[in-house]
Structures are given as C-alpha cells and as structure tokens.
C-alpha positions in Angstrom: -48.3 -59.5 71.7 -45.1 -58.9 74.1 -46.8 -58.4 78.2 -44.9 -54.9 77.8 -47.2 -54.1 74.3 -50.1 -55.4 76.1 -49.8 -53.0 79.3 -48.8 -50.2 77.4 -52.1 -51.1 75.1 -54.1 -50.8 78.0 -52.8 -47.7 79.2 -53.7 -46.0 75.9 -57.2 -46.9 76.0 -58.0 -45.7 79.0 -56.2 -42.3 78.1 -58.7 -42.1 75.2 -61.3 -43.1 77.6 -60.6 -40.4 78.9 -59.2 -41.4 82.2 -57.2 -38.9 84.3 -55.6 -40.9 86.9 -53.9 -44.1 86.9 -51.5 -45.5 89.3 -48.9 -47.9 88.2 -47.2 -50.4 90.2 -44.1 -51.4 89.2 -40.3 -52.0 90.5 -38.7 -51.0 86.9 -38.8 -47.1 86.9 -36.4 -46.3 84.5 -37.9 -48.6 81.7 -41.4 -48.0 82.1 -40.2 -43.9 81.9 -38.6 -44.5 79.1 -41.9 -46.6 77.5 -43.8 -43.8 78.4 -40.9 -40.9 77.0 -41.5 -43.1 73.5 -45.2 -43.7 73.6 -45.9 -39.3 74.2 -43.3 -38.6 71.4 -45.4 -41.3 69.2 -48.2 -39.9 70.0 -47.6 -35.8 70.3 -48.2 -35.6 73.6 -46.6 -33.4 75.7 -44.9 -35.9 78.7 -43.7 -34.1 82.2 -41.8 -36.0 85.2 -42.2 -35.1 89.0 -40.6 -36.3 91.9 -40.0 -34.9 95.2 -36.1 -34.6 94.1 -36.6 -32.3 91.2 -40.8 -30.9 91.1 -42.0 -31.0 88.0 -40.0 -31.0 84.7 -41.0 -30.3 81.3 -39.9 -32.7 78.1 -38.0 -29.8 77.3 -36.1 -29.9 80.3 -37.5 -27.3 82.3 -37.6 -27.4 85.9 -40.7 -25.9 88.5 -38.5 -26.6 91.8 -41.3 -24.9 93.8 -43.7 -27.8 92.9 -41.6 -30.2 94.8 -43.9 -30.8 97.5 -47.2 -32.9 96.6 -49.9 -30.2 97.1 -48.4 -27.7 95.5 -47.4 -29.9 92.2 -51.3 -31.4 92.6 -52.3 -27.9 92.9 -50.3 -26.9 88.7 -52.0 -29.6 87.4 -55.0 -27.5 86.0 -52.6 -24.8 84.0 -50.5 -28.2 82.0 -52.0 -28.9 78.5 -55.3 -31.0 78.5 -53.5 -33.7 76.4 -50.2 -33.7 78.5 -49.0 -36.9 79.9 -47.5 -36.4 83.9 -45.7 -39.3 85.5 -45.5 -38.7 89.0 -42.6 -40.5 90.8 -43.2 -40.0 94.5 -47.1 -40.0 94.8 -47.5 -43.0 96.7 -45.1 -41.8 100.2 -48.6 -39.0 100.5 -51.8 -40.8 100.5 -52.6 -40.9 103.8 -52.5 -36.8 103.6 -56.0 -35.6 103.1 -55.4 -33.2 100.8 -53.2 -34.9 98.6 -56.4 -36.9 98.4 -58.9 -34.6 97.9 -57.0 -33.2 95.1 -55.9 -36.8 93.2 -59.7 -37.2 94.0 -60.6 -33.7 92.0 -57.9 -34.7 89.0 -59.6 -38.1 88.5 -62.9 -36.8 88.2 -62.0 -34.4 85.3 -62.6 -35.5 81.8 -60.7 -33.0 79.9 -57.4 -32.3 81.6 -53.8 -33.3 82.3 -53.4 -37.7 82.5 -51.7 -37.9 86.1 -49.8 -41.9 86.0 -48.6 -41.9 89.3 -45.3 -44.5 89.6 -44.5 -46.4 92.4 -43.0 -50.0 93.5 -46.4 -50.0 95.8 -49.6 -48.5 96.6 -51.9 -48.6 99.9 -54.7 -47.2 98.2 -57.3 -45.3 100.5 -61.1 -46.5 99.9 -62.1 -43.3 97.7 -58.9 -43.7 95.4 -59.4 -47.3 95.1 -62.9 -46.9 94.2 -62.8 -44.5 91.8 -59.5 -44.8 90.0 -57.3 -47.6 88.3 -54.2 -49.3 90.0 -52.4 -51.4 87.2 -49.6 -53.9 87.7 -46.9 -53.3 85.2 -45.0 -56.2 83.5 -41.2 -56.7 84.7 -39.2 -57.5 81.3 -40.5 -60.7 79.3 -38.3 -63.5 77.8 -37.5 -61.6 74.0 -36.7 -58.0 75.9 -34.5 -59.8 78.3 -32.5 -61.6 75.8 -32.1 -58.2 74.2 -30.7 -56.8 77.1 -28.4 -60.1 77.5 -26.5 -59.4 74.0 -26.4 -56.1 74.7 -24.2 -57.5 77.3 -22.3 -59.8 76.2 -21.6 -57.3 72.9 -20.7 -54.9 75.1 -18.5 -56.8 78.1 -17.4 -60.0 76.6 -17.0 -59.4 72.9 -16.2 -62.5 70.7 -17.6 -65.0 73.8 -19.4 -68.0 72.2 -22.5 -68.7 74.4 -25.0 -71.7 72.5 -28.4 -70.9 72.1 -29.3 -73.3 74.7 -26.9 -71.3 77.2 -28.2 -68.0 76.6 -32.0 -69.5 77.2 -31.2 -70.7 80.5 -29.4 -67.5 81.4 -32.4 -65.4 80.5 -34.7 -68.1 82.4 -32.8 -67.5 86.0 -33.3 -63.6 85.6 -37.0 -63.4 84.6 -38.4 -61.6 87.3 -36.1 -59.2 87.8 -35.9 -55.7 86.7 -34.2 -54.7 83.1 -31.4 -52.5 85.4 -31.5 -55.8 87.7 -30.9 -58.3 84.8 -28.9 -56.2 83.4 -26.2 -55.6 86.3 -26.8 -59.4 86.6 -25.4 -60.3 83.0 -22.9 -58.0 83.3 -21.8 -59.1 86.2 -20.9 -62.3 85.2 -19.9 -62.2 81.7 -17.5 -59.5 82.0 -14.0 -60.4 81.2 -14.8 -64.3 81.0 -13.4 -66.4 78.5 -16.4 -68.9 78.7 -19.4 -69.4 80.8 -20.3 -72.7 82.9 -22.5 -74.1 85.2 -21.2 -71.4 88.0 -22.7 -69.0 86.2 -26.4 -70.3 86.6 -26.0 -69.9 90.6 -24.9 -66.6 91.0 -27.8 -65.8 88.1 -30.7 -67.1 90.4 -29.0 -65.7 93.7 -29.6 -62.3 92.0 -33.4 -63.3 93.0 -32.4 -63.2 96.7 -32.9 -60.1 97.0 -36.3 -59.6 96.7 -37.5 -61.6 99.4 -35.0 -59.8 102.2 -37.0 -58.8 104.9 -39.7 -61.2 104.8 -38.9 -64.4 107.4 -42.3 -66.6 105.7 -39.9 -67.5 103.1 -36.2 -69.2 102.5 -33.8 -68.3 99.5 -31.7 -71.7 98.9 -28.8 -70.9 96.7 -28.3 -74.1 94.1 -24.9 -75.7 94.4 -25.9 -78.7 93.6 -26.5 -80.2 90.1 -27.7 -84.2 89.2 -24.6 -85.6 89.1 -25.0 -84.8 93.4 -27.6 -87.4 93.1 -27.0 -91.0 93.4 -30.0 -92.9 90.4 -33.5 -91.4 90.8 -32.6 -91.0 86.9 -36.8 -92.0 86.4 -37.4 -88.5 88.4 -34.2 -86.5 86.4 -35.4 -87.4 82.9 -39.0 -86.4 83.5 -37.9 -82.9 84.9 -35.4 -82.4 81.9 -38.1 -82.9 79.5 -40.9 -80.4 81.8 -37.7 -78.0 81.8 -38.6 -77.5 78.1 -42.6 -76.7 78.9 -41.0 -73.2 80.0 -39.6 -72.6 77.1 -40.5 -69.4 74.7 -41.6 -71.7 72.1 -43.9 -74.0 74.6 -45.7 -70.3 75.1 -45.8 -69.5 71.8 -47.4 -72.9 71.1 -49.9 -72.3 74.0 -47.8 -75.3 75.6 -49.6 -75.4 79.2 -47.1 -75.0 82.0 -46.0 -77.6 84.5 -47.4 -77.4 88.1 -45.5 -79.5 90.2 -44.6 -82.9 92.0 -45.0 -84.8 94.9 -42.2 -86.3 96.3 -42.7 -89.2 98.6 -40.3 -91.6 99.9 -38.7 -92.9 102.9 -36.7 -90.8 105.2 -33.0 -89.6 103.8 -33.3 -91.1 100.7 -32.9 -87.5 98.3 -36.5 -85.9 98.8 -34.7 -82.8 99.3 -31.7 -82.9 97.7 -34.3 -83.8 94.6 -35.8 -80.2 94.8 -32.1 -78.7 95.4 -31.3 -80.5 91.7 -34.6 -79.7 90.1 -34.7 -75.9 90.8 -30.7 -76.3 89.0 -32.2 -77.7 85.9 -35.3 -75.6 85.6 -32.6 -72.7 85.8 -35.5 -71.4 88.7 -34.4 -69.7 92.2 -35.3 -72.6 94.9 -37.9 -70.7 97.6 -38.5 -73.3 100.7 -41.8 -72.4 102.7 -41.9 -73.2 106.2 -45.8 -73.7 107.1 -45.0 -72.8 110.8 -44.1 -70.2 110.2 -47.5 -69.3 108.2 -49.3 -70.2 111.9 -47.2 -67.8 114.1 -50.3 -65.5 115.6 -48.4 -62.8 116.5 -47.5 -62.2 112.9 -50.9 -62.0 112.3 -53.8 -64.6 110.6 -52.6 -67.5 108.9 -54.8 -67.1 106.0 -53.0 -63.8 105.8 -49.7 -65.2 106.3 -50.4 -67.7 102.9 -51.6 -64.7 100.9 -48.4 -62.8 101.2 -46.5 -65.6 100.8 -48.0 -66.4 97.4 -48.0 -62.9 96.5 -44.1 -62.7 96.6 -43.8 -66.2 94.9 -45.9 -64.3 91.9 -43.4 -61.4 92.0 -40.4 -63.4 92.0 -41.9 -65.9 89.1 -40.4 -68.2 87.8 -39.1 -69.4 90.9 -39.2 -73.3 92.6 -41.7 -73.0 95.4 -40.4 -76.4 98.1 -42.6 -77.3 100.5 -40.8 -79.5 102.8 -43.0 -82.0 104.4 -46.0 -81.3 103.6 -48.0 -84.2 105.2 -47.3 -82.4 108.9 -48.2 -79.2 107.2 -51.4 -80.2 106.5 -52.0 -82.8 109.3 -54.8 -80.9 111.2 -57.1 -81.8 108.4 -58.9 -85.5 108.2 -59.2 -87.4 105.5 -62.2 -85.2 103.5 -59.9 -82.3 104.1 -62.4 -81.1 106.9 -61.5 -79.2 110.3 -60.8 -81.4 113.1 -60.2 -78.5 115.7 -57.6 -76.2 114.2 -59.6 -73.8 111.6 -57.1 -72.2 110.6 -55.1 -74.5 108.6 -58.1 -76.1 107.1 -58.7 -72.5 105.7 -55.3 -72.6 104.8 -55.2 -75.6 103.0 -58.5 -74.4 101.1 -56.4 -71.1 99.8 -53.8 -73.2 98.8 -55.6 -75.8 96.9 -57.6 -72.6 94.8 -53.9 -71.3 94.1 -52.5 -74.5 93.0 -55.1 -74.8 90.6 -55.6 -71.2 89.3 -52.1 -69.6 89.6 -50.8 -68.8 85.8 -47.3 -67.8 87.0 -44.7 -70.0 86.2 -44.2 -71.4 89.5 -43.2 -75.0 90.1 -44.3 -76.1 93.0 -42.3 -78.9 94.5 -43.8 -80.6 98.0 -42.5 -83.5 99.6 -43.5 -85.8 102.0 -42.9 -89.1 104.5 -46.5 -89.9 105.4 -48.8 -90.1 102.2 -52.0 -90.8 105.2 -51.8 -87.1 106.4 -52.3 -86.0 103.4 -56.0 -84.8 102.5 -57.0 -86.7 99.0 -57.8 -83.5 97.6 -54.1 -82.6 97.2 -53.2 -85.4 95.3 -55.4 -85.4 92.0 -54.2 -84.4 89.0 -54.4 -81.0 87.9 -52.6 -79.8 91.6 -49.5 -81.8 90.6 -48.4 -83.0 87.5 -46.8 -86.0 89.1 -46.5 -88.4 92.3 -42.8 -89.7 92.6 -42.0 -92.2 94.9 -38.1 -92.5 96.0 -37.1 -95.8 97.4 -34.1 -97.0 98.9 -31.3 -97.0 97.0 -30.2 -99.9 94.9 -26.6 -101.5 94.4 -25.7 -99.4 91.5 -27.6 -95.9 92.9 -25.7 -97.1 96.4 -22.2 -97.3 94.5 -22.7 -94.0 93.0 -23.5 -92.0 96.1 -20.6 -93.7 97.7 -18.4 -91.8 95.1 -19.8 -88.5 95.5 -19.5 -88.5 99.2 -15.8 -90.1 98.8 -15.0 -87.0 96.6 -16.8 -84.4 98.7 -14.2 -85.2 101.1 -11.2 -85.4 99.2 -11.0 -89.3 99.0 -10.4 -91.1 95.6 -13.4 -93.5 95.0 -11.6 -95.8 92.8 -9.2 -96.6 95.7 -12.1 -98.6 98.2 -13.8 -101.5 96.6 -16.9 -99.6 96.3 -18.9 -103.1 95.0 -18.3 -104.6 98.5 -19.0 -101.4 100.3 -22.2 -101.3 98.6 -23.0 -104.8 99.2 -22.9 -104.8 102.6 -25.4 -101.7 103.2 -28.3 -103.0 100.9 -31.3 -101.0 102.8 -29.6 -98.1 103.8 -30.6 -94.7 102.7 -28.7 -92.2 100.9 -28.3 -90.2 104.4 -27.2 -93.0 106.1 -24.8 -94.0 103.3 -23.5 -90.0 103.9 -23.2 -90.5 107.6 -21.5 -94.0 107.2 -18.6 -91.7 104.8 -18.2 -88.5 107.0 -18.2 -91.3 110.4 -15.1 -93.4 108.7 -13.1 -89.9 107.5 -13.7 -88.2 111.1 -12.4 -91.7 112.7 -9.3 -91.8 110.1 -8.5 -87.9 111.0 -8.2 -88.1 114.3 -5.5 -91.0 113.5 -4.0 -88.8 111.2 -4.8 -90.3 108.1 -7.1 -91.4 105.2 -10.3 -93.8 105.8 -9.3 -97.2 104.6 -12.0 -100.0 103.6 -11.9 -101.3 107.4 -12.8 -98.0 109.1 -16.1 -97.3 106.3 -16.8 -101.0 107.1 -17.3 -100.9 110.6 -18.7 -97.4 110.3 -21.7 -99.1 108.1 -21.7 -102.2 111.3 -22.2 -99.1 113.8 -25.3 -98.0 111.8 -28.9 -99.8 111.9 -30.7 -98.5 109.2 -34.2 -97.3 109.3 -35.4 -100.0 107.1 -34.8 -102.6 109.8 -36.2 -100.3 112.9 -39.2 -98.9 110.9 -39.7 -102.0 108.7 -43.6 -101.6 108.9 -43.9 -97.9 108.0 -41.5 -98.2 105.3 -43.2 -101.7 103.9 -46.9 -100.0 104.5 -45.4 -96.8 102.2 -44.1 -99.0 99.6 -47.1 -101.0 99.0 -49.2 -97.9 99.0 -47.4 -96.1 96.4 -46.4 -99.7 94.6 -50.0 -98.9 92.1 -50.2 -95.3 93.0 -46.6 -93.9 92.4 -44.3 -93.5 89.4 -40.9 -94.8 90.4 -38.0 -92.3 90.6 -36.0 -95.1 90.0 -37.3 -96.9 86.5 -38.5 -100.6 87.4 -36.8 -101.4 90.5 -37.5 -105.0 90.3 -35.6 -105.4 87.4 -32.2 -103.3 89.0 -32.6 -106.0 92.0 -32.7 -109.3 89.7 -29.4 -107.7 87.6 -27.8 -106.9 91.0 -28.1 -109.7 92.4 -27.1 -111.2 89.5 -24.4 -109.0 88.9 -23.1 -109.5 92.8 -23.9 -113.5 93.6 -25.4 -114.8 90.5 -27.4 -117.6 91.7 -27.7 -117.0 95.0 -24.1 -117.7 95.4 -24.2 -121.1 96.1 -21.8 -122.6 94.6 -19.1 -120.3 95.9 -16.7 -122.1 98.4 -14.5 -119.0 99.0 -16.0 -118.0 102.1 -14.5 -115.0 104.2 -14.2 -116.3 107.5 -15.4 -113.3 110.4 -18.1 -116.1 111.2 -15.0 -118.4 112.8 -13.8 -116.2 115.5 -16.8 -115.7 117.2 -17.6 -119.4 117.1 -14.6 -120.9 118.3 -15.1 -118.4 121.3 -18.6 -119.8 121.6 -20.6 -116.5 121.1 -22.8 -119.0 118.2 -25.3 -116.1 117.7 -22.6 -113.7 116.7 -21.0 -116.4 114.3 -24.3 -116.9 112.5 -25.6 -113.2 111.9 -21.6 -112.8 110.5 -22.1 -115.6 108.3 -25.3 -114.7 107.0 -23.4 -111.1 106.5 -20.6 -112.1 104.8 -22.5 -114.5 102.1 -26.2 -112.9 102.1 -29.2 -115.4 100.9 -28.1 -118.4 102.7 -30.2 -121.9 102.7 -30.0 -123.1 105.5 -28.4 -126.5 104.5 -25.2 -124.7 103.5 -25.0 -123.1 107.5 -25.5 -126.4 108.4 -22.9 -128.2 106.2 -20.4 -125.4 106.9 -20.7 -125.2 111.0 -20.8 -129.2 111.2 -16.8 -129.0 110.3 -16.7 -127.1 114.2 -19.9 -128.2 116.2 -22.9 -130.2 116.4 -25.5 -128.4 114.6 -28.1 -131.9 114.3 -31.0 -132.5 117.5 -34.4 -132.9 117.2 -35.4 -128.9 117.5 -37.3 -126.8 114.7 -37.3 -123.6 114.0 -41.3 -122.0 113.1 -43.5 -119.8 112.4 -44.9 -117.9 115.8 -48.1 -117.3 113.9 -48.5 -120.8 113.2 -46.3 -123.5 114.4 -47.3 -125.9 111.8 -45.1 -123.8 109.3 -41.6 -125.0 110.0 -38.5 -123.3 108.3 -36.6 -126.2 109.0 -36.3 -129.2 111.2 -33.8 -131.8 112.6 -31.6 -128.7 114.1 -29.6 -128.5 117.4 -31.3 -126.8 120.2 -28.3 -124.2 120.5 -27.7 -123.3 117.2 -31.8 -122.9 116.6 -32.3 -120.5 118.8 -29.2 -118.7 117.7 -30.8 -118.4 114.7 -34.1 -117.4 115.9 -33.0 -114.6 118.4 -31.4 -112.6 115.6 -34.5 -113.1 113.2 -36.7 -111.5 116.4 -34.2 -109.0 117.1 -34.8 -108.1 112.9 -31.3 -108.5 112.6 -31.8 -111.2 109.9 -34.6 -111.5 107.9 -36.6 -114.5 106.6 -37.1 -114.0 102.8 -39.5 -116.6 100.7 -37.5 -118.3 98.0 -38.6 -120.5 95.2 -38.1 -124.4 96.6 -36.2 -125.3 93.3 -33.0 -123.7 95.0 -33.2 -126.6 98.2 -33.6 -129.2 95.5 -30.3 -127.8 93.4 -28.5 -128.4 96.3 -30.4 -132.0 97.0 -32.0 -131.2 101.0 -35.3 -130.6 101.2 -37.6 -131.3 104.3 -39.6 -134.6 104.3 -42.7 -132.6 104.9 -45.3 -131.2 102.4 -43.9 -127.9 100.5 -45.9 -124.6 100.9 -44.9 -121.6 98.5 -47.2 -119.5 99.9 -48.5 -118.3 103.2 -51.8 -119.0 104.0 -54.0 -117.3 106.6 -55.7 -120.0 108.3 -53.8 -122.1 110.4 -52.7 -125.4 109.0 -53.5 -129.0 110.7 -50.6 -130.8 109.5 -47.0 -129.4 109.6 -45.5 -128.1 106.3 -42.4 -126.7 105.2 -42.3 -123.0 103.8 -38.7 -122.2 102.0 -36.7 -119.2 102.7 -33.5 -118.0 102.7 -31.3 -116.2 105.7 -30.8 -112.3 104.7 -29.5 -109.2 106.5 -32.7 -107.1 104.7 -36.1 -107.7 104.8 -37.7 -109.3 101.6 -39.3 -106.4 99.3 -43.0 -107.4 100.0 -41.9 -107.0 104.0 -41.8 -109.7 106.6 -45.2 -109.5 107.4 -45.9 -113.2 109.1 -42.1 -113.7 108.5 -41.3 -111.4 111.1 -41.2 -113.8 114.2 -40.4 -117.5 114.6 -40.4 -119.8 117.9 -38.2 -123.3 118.6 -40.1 -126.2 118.9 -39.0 -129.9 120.2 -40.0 -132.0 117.5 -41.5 -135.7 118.8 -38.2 -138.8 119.4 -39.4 -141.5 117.0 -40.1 -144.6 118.4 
C-alpha cells in the first residue's frame, strides 16, 4: 500500500469512528485537497473548504463570505450536514484564541456532526486540543506518484526526449521530499526545452531541497558539484557506495530490502574525508546537509538536547537527504571512553539522543561522519548497526597521486599530459591529496605573476617548499594506521599490493642497477654543504643502500674513517660501519631532523650488490639491548617505512675501536 493510500486509510477510519476533529499536518495543500475532493465524491459526502481568504465554500461552489473569520465559521458548523466533510485551511494561525478553542473543543466532542480536518504546514497544539483530538502527519508524494508527475513533465515540456530508466530513477530520488507542486516546478524546470539531460541536471534537482532548511542556522545546504571522477582512488570506498545507492531503490523497498545507515570515515588529515561525502551525496542522488555540533551547544539558542531534536526533525522532513557530520571525534570529545560525562552534561545527553536516532530512525537518511581521531570517539558509536561501515583513507598512492595531479592541472586550465606527471608523483610519496592541491594552485600562482603557465620546475620546487604532515606528525598518523590496519576496510583495496606494483612500476628492484643518475646532489657537494648533497641524492634515487652513496661520493671525497652510524636506542645496532666522520653525521642529522627515513630491507639486496658488514645480521628489532654489536639492514628514503620508524627514528655516530 502507497504512504498516500495508507494515510488516507487512516483518515477514513477514524471518520467512521466517528471522530469530529482531526488536524493535518502537511506542506502539500493542493494535493491532499484534491485527495480529499476525490475521497467525499467516492464516498457521497458532502466536502466544504474554508479559509480566511474566501469563508466557507460549498462543493457546489457556493460562498458564506461572512464566515471568514474563525469564530464565526466555528460557530456554522452545527447547521452543515452530519456526514459533511470541512477542510479548514487557516485554523492553525487561531489557537492561542480561547474561543476558537472552546469551540474546536465543543466540535470534537460531538459524535454525530460535521468532520472538521483542519490543514496546515504546522500546529502548536494547546494541552486540551492535544489531549483530546488527533494531529496526523500527512505523507509528501512517494517514489510511484512522483514518477507520475515526472512524465507528466517531460510529456508535457520536452516531448520526444529519451531519458533511460535509470535516469528518470535518480531524478525522482533527488526530489523525494518535496511537495508534488515543488517537484513538479522542479522537473519542469529543467526539462523544458532540453534536447538531453546530464549530470547538471542532478544538482540543480537536489538544490531544490535548499529551500526548506532557510531560516534555520543548525544546519548547512552543500550544493554537489562534484562527482567521483573529482576524486583521486578511494575506488574501495566508490564501489561500496554505488552498490548501497541501489538499497534505496523502489524495488529494495518492495523486497523489504533494509536501508543503509551510514559510514565512518577516518583517515589522515586532507586526504578526501570530505570531498568523499561531497561525491557520495552525488551518487546517492541525496541533497548533502552538513551539521555543525557547535552550533547544537550555543546556549543562547536554547538546550542542546533541544538543539539535536530540531535538527533531526528537519533531516526527517527533508528525507532522503546526506546528513555529514564533519569531525565527529571533537563533537563528541566531552565523553570518556564508556561514553560517560566527564563534566559537560550536556553533550553526553546529546550523544545519548543521537545514538537512539541512529539506531531507530526509518527515514532514509544516510548519515555520513568523519573523523581524525578514532580515540575520542565513545565505542558505542562504532558497532554495527549505527554504521554500516568504518572506512579508513590513507595517503594517497603513486597511481591515486598521478590522478589527483590531473584533476587539479585541469581545474586550472593546465593540460596534464604536458608535465611528466610520473616524476611529479614520485617525488611527493606521503603527501596528501590537500597538499598535493596546494603544491598545484602554489606553482600556477608563482607562474602568473610571471605571466605565464607552471612548468615542471616551478610544481617541483612548490612540492620542495612543502613538508608534509606525514613527516611532522609521523606518530599520530603511524598510531592511526595501525589502529585501523585490523579494524578498518580500506578505501583504497589492498594498499600493500598498489606499493609493491609501484615501486615496481617506478624503480623495479630498488633501482639499483640504474647508473643514470640526475645530478642536484653534485652542486651542493662541490660547495661543501655534504648534508645538502646527501638528502638530494637520496631524493633524486629514493631506497638507497648505503654502499651505492658510498661508491658514488668516493669519485669526489673521502667518505672511509673509522665512525658508525647507530641506533640511539641501542648502540650495538649499527646501520653501517667503516664511514668518515663528516659524511656520517651528514647522514645522521637529516635522519633526526625526519628528513630521511630509515626503512628495514631484506639483507638479500646488500648481498646482490656483494657489501655486507662483517658483523652478525639482524632482520628484526629486538627489544632488549644486545651485548655484541650487530648489523640491522635498511635502506635511505625520503618517507617513513609503512610500519613507522618507531626505534628507526633516531640514530647517534659512534668511533669505532683503531685495530691494533
């Protein structure tokens, strides 16, 4: 049964209940007037219409203009026919007037008279009206009536336009909620005098939705611009939502198909979290609401708790909609870990409300939170049954990193193909999609004011300018990875596997049997700033043994003495021995300053290339300090390994003992 047959169902019974006063809430006049027109004629009723425009008209057409004010119109009620039907337009601007009360009090306690179904887009319902009468909540238009109403437009303003069935789903989804007048000026709007329909079409569908949240300031209407090509990977996060899209679907409901809840994003900082919701709203064909929780906790706008209630009560009017909670973790970060108060009452009451809602709530409303901090978050919020899914976004890899250079390129009127992108996005492994943005729209602003195009060069040194957040919160990020490493799905499917291929694809095996070096090492060490010339080498060629620095920098200085380079945490775990003074603690002031990174590597790699230290081999790190010294392989990198630094992180230069 259609929501529309189902109201109008339970109007009727309580007409033969014999019920004499109903109030209807509703923000579709016209169609519910015209249910009503068709339900009296069914039924041989005789159906009147009173508003404070007109008084009270017959079905016949004829008008009582001296009933145009409430009391007297109340006051006719008892000479109508006992089995008339009145729908009364204007009711709801008079109940604070005692009279009008006393007499809507008098109609509903009649059994024999006159049905009064007072119409309105709200009621404030006094305590004796609430008590002893009925408010009901009429259904806007479901999926079947609105499609109706959208070949009705399309016969009517775009005859002969071919729209798939597909199409003409997702263009009845982005109206739901809306009025039949309201979806109807919607379609027409933008079918009329169109040859064909594309993705354009879907925004300025859902911004129709913007509407009906004007005037309130706890929630933000995001229009959808963006689609999932304006992502860069995260195609593990795309393909689940494409294939939840369909859960919404007429058939789903049909099939009793339960409906989606929502997912968690969490991820490091500028890495899509939001641009994600952006692209899901687009492909659910939803309007995107963002809630802002401080605004729920301004006092002066009254209780928090009261705040949240209102808030979800527009999110059910608007439904379907996107519900983003941006940030969620500091929304909720008054609350410990068992979700109890730790001083502020108020949002623990909050976060009760909301938990109830997430569970309950039957409108479609996808709810779609994201945060930077899984430890704020209470553990309550996380089971299943609150959201469907945890996502966790990582940094983007080589390919994901190639892709959002392009879109960024062609935002701002650059031709992709024209850079070598593969360099570009070899040279900012670890940087987040916002950085990778910031690197673009640095290198164009630079190349404007010169009055030209960014070259290679100028997005280069724009990425050199830059230290990414995965080298200055290495920690936080590596303490977030290995928490959502078991507890996560990946928005980017298997990640280890994209970094093997890459770094197949970029190096193969470690590159180290390429002898084409670039040279930005040599400058700085001719000039004797050795530091500089070995982060630039370990730049320009990325994984580099040791040996191969050494064999390479021996053509221009001495790079042999009797210092080692170590672990600070245990000195008995060298890196490698046998090293000039200078050029060790070259090396080790950029490893402490995290601008390279120590990454464990399998010893096989030394022995390819026939050096290995004379010393016991240790593959892995052990926590007790050793008594004898031992070497641990690694190679030189600009990033931190995967797994983080961890012991890795500092290292000390050590005089090793003259043999005698």
């Amino acid at each position: 049964m259609s929501l529309l047959k189902s109201a109008l169902s339970d109007i009727e019974d309580r007409l033969h209940a014999g019920e004499t006063l109903m109030f209807l809430q509703t923000d579709d006049e016209p169609r519910w007037l015209d249910v009503l027109q068709t339900f009296a004629e069914e039924n041989e009723r005789p159906l009147y219409v009173w508003s404070l425009s007109t008084g009270l008209i017959s079905g016949d057409g004829v008008k009582q203009p001296e009933s145009r004010q409430p009391v007297a119109f109340l006051s006719q009620l008892a000479a109508l026919p006992a089995n008339a039907i009145v729908v009364a337009k204007d009711l709801g601007y008079f109940l604070d007037d005692p009279t009008c009360i006393r007499l809507l009090l008098d109609q509903a306690q009649k059994t024999t008279a006159a049905a009064v179904l007072a119409m309105g887009s709200e009621f404030d319902l006094p305590t004796s009206l609430r008590k002893g009468t009925t408010l009901l909540r009429l259904p806007l238009p479901d999926f079947d009536e609105t499609a109706i109403c959208l070949e009705q437009s399309l016969d009517e303003h775009a005859p002969g336009l071919e729209v798939s069935p597909e199409f003409k789903e997702r263009m009845v989804k982005a109206v739901i909620g809306l009025s039949l007048a309201q979806a109807r000026r919607a379609f027409n709007r933008v079918v009329a005098g169109r040859s064909d329909l594309g993705e354009e079409v879907m925004t300025q569908l859902v911004s129709e939705k913007k509407q009906l949240l004007q005037g309130s300031d706890l929630l933000e209407f995001h229009d959808l611009d963006e689609t999932a090509d304006d992502i860069g990977g995260l195609d593990g996060l795309k393909d689940w939502i494409t294939r939840r899209a369909r859960a919404f679907s007429p058939e789903a409901q049909k099939k009793q198909v339960g409906q989606p809840k929502g997912v968690l994003l969490l991820g490091v900082q500028g890495c899509g979290k939001s641009l994600s919701a952006r692209v899901i709203a687009r492909q659910l064909s939803f309007p995107l609401v963002r809630l802002d929780f401080g605004n729920l906790l301004q006092s002066e706008r009254g209780t928090s708790e009261q705040n949240l209630r209102e808030v979800l009560r527009m999110m059910d009017s608007i439904s379907p909609a996107v519900l983003w909670i941006e940030e969620m973790d500091k929304g909720f970060s008054g609350l410990d870990g068992s979700g109890e108060e730790q001083g502020d009452a108020a949002i623990a009451r909050m976060f009760g409300l909301f938990l109830t809602w997430m569970q309950e709530h039957k409108s479609p409303i996808f709810v779609v939170a994201t945060a930077n901090n899984i430890e704020n978050l209470p553990p309550e919020l996380l089971r299943r049954g609150r959201f469907d899914e945890l996502f966790f976004i990582d940094l983007p890899n080589f390919h994901e990193r190639n892709h959002i250079y392009r879109i960024h390129l062609a935002k701002r009127g650059c031709k992709p193909d024209q850079y070598n992108l593969e360099e570009i996005s070899d040279k900012t492994e670890g940087y987040s999609g916002a950085e990778i943005e910031q690197i673009v729209n640095s290198a164009v602003i630079e190349a404007f004011t010169r009055d030209r195009l960014p070259t290679q060069k100028d997005i280069l040194e724009a990425a050199d300018a830059i230290v990414p957040l995965s080298i200055t919160m290495e920690e936080k990020i590596f303490n977030l990875r290995e928490w959502a490493r078991s507890r996560c799905r990946p928005a980017t499917p298997d990640s280890r596997v994209f970094r093997m291929i890459e770094d197949e694809h970029r190096k193969g095996e470690l590159a180290m049997d390429d002898d084409d070096f670039p040279d930005p090492w040599m400058d700085p060490l001719h000039s004797g700033d050795l530091s500089r010339a070995v982060l630039e080498y370990v730049r320009a060629l990325d994984n580099v043994l040791i040996p191969k620095l050494l064999d390479e920098f021996s053509k221009h200085i001495s790079v042999t003495g009797q210092s080692a380079i170590a672990l600070e945490s245990d000195t008995n775990v060298h890196i490698w021995q046998g090293l000039d003074n200078n050029l060790a603690e070259a090396i080790s002031r950029y490893i402490n300053n995290k601008r390279i990174f120590l990454n464990p590597i399998d010893p096989k790699f030394y022995q390819k290339i026939g050096t290995v230290l004379k010393v016991p081999c240790l593959t892995e790190l052990r926590e007790k300090r050793l008594p004898r010294e031992v070497w641990f392989p690694v190679s030189l990198r600009i990033m931190p390994p995967p797994q983080g630094s961890g012991r890795l992180r500092s290292v000390v230069v050590i005089e090793e003992e003259k043999p005698a």
